[in-house]
C-alpha positions, 0 to 999 in steps of 0.5 A, spaced: 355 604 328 349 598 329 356 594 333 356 600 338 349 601 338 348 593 340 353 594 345 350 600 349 344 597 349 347 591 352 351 595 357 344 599 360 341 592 359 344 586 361 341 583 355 344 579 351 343 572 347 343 566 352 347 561 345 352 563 340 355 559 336 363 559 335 367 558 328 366 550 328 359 550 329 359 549 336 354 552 341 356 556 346 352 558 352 352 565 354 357 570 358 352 572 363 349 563 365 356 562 367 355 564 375 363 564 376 362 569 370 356 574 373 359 577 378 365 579 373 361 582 369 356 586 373 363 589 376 365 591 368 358 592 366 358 598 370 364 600 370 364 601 363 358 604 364 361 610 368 365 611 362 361 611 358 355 615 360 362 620 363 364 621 355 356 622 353 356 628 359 363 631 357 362 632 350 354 634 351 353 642 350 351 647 354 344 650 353 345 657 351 339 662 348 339 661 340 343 667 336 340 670 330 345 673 324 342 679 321 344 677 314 347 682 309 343 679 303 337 681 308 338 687 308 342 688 315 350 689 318 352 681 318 352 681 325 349 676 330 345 677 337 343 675 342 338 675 348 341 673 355 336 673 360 339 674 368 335 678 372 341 679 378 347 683 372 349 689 373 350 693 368 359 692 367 357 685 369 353 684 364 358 688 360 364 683 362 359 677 360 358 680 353 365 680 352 367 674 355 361 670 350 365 674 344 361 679 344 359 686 346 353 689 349 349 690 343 350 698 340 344 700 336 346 705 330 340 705 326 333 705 326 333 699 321 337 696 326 333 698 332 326 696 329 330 688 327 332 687 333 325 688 337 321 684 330 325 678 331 325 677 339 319 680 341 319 687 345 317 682 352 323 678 351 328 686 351 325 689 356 329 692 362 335 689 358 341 693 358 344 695 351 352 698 350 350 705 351 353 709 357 355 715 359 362 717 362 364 719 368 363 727 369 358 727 363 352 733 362 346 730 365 342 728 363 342 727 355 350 729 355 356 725 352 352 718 351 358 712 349 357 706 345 362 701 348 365 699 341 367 707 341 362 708 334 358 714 334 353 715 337 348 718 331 342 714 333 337 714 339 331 713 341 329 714 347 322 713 350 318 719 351 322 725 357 328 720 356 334 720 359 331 723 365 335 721 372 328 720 374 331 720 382 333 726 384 340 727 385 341 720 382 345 719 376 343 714 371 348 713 365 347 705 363 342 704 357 336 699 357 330 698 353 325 701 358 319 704 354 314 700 349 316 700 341 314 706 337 315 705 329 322 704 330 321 698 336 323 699 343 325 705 347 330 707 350 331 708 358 337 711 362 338 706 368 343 706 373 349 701 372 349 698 379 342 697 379 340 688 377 335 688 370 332 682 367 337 681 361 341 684 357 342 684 348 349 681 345 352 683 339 357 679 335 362 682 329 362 678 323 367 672 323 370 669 317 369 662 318 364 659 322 368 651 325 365 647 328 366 647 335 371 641 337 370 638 343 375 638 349 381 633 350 378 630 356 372 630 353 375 626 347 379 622 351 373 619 356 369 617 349 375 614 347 376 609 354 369 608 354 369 605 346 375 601 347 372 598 354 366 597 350 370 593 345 375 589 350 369 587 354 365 585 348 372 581 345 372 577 352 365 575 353 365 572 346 372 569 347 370 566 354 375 569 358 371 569 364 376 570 370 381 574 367 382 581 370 380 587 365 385 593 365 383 599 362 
């Protein structure tokens, strides 16, 4: 690792230490005195540069909002959450990237479970964020039908105050939010329309059996594994003075 360090710091750097001595003893000047040399080096110096700040980007992982378990030792269901923050989803497209995380909009079935989830991200960070409830096509309204999207039942609720409502007149609303302040059991609920944009929405991911660690893509493998092999090559040649040689990677 210390070898791979020095040769970074040398790439970014150009920096190198202007006498070596070879295996018998004699000192030798170093790669970057040669003026036939410096102009090749310059030229490898940066390509392997490239390399290898392209590996670094490949294999760096996106910044995402942390995921938190709800633990069953703590008294909860095993399942993780997630608070995403995107004030230009609809409700199916919130939806859709729920899904495509892995996940689900969040469906609440408990107060314990209502009340977790506002202690642990803070009301200000839900919202007018959209959970998994809806209602179907041709439901009663305002408070009929009401569906979870995994297909649970809907045994629990806890709408704000004269919720659901269809507050617009002749206007169905029939995608769930946290709209209302916390009572005792944490936020309330809202009925919004679905084709309408919010400030986010609440992820729920299942339990899973193992938690691997993620591996990176094999092109991202592969550019780490240019940019160390041409890291070594051009470190082998310096020290052996091969200074006109063409390089090939």
């Amino acid at each position: 690792m210390r070898v791979i360090l020095r040769l970074i710091v040398e790439v970014v750097t150009g920096i190198r230490h202007p006498i070596e001595t070879d295996e018998a003893g004699a000192s030798q000047v170093g790669a970057h005195d040669g003026a036939a040399y410096s102009g090749s080096v310059d030229m490898k110096r940066r390509f392997t540069l490239s390399l290898l700040f392209a590996s670094l980007l490949a294999v760096t992982p996106s910044a995402s909002a942390a995921i938190v378990d709800w633990s069953v030792a703590d008294g909860g269901n095993g399942h993780s959450y997630e608070v995403v923050h995107d004030s230009a989803v609809t409700w199916p497209q919130a939806k859709a990237a729920a899904e495509s995380k892995g996940g689900y909009l969040a469906t609440i079935t408990s107060a314990a479970e209502n009340l977790w989830i506002t202690s642990t991200f803070g009301y200000p960070n839900l919202n007018a964020h959209f959970l998994g409830g809806f209602q179907p096509p041709n439901s009663p309204e305002p408070l009929g039908d009401w569906t979870w999207v995994t297909g649970e039942a809907w045994s629990y609720a806890n709408w704000g105050p004269g919720e659901p409502n269809n507050s617009l007149v002749g206007e169905e609303e029939d995608a769930l939010e946290f709209g209302h302040g916390p009572n005792a059991d944490g936020g309330q609920w809202n009925d919004i329309r679905n084709f309408w944009t919010r400030a986010g929405y609440v992820v729920e991911y299942d339990p899973v059996a193992t938690n691997p660690e993620p591996i990176p893509e094999a092109s991202s493998a592969f550019l780490f594994g240019v940019g160390l092999l041409g890291l070594v090559g051009w470190q082998y040649r310096r020290r052996s003075g091969v200074a006109t040689e063409s390089w090939t990677v």
